[in-house]
N, C-alpha and C positions, 0 to 999 in steps of 0.2 A: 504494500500500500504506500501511495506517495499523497504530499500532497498537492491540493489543485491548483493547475496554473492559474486560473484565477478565482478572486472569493468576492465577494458583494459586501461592500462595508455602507452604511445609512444610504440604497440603493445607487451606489454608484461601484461599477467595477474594477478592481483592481486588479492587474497584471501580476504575479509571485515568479521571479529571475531568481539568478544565482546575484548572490554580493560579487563583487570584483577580484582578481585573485589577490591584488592588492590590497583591498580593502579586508580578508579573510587574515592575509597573515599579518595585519595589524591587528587582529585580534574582534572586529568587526561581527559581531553576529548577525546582524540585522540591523534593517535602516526601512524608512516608510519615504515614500516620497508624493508627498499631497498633492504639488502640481502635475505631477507625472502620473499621477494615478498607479504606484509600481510600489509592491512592497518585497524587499530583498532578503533573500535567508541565502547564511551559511551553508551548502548544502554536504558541506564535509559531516556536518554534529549528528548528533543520531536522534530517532525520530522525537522523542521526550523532549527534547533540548529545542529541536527545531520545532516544536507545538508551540511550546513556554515563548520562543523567540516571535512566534508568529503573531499571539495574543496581546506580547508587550507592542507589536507595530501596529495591531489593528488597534490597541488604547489609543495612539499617537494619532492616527486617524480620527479615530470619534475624538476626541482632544480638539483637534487643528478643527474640525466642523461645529464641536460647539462652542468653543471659547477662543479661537482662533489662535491661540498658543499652546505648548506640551510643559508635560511636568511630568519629569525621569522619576520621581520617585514613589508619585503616585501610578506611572504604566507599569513601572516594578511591581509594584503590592497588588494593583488590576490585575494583573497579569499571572502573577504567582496566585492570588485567591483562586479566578477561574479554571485556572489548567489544576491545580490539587484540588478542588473541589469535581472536574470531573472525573478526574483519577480515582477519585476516591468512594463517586456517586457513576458510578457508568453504565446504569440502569437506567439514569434520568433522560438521557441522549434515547433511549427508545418513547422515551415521551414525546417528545420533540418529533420524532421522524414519525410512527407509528400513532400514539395516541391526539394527539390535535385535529378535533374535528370539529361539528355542527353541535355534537351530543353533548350532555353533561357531562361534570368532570365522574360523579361517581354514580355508574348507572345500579349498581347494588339498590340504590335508597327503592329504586320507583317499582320494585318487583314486587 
């Protein structure tokens, strides 16, 4: 499983490259690029690392569109919350794809 060239951050598209090989062995993991609509991963790190790396450039995006500035240490904590929260709940992701529908959340009650 890889992940996709591109993801949809507050409906606009974004392209996912590789970082530069320059920009990799500076130590670079990842970079977002607003106007470019381009978010760059690492693609040496292994999959964990590049999840984690992904989520901290998609904070940077929703960031840049709602307050038109970023803050490193809140896309840190963003970022780290969501990827160990779904590590750790990876049941809930079948909510999301599978259970979201028309219906009530809990069809038990109406039988």
């Amino acid at each position: 499983m890889q992940i996709p060239e591109e993801l949809i951050v507050f409906g606009r598209i974004y392209q996912v490259r590789n970082v530069s090989p320059v920009q990799s062995l500076e130590g670079i993991l990842g970079a977002a690029s607003y106007r470019d609509g381009t978010i760059y991963l690492d693609d040496e790190v292994d999959m964990a690392l590049a999840l984690s790396v992904l989520w901290h450039e998609a904070v940077h995006v929703a960031q840049q569109e709602i307050a038109g500035t970023i803050d490193e240490a809140q896309a840190r904590w963003i970022a780290l919350f969501v990827h160990t929260f779904l590590l750790n709940n990876p049941d809930i992701l079948d909510c999301y794809r599978f259970g979201i529908d028309d219906a009530p959340f809990d069809d038990e009650d109406e039988e």
